[in-house]
Every structure is written in structure tokens, then in C-alpha cells.
N, C-alpha and C positions, 0 to 999 in steps of 0.2 A: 267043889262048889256045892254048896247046899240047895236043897229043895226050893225053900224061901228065894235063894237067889236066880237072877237073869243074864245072859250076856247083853252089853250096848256096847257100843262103838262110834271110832272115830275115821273118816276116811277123805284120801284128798278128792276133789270138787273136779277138778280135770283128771281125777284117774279112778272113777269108780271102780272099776273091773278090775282093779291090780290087787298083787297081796300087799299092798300096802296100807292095811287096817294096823289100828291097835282096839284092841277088846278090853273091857272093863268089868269085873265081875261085882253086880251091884243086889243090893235087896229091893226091898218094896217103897222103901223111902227113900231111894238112893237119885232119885230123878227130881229135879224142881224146876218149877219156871217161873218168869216173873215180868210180868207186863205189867205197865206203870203210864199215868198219865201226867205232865204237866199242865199245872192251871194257874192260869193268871194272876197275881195275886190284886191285881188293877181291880175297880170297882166294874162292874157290868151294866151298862143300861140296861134299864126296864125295856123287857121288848127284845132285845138285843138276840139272836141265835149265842147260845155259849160255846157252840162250835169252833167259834172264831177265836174262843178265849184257850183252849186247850191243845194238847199237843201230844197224839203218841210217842213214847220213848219206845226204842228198838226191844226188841224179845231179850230175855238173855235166860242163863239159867246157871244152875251147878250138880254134876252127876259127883256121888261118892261112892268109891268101891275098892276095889284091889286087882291091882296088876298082878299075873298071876306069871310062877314061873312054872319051871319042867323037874318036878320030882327031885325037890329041895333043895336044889338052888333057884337064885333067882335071875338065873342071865337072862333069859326072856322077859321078863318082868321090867327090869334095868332098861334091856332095850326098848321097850314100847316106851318107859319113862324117856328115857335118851329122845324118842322120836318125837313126842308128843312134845316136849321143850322146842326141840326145833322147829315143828310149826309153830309152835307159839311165838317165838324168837324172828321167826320169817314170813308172819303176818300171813301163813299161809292159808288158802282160802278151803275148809270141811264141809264135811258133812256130817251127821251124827243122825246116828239108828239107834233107835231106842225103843220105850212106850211110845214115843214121838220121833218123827222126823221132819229134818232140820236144816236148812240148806239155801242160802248159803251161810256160813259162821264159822267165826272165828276164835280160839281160844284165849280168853285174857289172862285166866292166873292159873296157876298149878300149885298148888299143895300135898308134898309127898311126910309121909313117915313110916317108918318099920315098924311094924308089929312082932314082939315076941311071939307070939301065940301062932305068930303063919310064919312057917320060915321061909316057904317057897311064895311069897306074895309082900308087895309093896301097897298100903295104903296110898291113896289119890283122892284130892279133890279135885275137881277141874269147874273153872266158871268158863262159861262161852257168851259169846254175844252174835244175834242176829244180824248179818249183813243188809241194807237196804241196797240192792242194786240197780242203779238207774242204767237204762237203755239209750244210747246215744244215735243217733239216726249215721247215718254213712255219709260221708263228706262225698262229694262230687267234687273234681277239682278239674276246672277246663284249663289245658294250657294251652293259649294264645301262642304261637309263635312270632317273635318279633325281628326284625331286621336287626341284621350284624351291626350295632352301631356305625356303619359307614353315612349315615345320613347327621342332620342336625344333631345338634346336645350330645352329652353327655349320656352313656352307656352302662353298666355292670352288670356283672354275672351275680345273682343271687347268692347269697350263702346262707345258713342259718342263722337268723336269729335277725335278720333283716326286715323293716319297718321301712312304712311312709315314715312313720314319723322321724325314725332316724335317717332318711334321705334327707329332710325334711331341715332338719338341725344340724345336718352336715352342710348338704350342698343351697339352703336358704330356696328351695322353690317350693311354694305353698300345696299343701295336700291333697287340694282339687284337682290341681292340674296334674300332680305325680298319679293320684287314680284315675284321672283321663287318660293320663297318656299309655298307664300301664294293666287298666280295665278287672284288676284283680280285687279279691276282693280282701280289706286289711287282714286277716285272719288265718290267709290260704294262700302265700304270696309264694308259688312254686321255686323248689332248690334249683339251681342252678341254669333257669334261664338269663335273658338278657334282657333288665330294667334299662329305662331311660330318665332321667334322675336330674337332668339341668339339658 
């Protein structure tokens, strides 16, 4: 590795601490980024905030450099190539150390070739793209216990993929009354209790 040049990396998002990096031997130009704005192409009122007309695109960028092997071969090389395909492939979720870091993202494209010049190293491009990850709040899910069907109507054991609505178009009792009786709410209809459904 030359003076000019840096190590960056790539590493998985739930396993920081593991040796399971690949390293990229890059130069000074070897890092880019590229932030981008959509804009409206609609006319804007006078007055209007143009805030409303515009739209961040996610981060993305492209690192070049070379995988590097072990004293001219390049089976370490290979493999980091090897690896870094299959997160690409597996939509796996990195990180990346560099001048920058980067987290969460994911790799879009790979671009390998061999250079004569290096025998122990594989030329790489690699483009990533910035993750936006939304934070979902925690479901709370109360489950009502309900009587063994041994009383009025009609009874079932939940299973997946169960709806009012599909009670609803099964057994013809309107949706009001299938959420009164069964107090859940459409979204969070618990596995395997006992609905009442006519």
C-alpha cells in the first residue's frame, strides 16, 4: 500500500465487533458522495415556502480501490470480493469507515477488475446507498379472553391471516358488531384465541 493510500471498510450493522470486515485499499479520490435534491417541476406560487416543493434523495456514494491479497496470490482478495457480493445479494444491512462514516447502508453495485500491474489485488468499485430507517413504536397487544364458545353464535380459533373483514364475507355479520363482540382492534387480531363471528 502506498503512502498516498488509506484503509476503508465495510462491516455488518449487527455485528460490529466481529472479524467480519472487508478492507479496501483506496487513494485520496477514492471516496465520493452524493447528495441530491428533487424539485418540483410544477410552477410554485408566489409566496409559497419551496420547501414543500422539494425532496431529499437518500446519501449514496462510490469507494474505489483494491482488494488486497497475501503475498501474490490473491485468495484473500477473492474472498473479501466473495463476501462483499453476498451482502450485496442479501440486501445486507453495513456500515462503512472511511474519511466518513456511514450507517446504516447498503451496497448497490460492485465493479471488479484485475489489474496486471498488482497481482496480489483486485480492483473494486463499490456504490452504497444510505438507509433511512424509520422507528416503529411497540405494539401493545391486550388479549381479552373470551368464553369457549359454549354460549350464543358462532365461535373460531384465530389463525393467521384472519380479518373482520373476512368474517365478515364469510359468515355475512357486519363489521360493527364482529368488533363489538370481539373488542380487538383490525390490525392486532391475536393468533389463536376464540373469535365470535355469527
Amino acid at each position: 500500500m502506498g503512502a498516498d493510500q488509506h484503509l476503508v471498510g465495510f462491516r455488518m450493522t449487527e455485528h460490529p465487533n466481529s472479524q467480519n470486515s472487508v478492507y479496501i485499499a483506496t487513494d485520496e479520490d477514492g471516496e465520493s458522495l452524493s447528495r441530491q435534491f428533487d424539485v418540483a417541476q410544477n410552477a410554485v406560487e408566489s409566496g409559497s415556502a419551496i420547501t414543500d416543493h422539494i425532496g431529499m434523495t437518500e446519501d449514496s456514494g462510490t469507494i474505489t480501490g483494491y482488494l488486497l491479497g497475501d503475498g501474490g496470490n490473491n485468495v484473500d482478495g477473492q474472498n473479501a470480493l466473495a463476501q462483499l457480493m453476498l451482502w450485496q445479494e442479501r440486501g445486507t444491512v453495513l456500515q462503512f469507515f472511511g474519511r466518513r462514516f456511514v450507517a446504516p447502508m447498503i451496497i448497490s453495485g460492485i465493479e471488479h477488475s484485475y489489474n496486471n500491474n498488482a497481482v496480489n489485488a483486485t480492483k473494486v468499485s463499490i456504490t452504497w446507498k444510505f438507509l433511512r430507517v424509520v422507528q416503529r413504536p411497540e405494539q401493545i397487544v391486550v388479549a381479552v379472553k373470551k368464553p369457549v364458545g359454549d354460549g350464543d353464535g358462532v365461535w373460531v380459533t384465530v389463525q393467521p391471516g384472519n380479518t373482520y373483514w373476512g368474517w365478515m364475507m364469510q359468515y355475512g355479520t357486519p363489521l360493527d358488531t364482529l368488533r363489538g363482540w370481539n373488542h380487538w382492534p383490525d390490525r392486532f387480531i391475536p393468533i389463536g384465541v376464540r373469535a365470535r363471528v355469527k
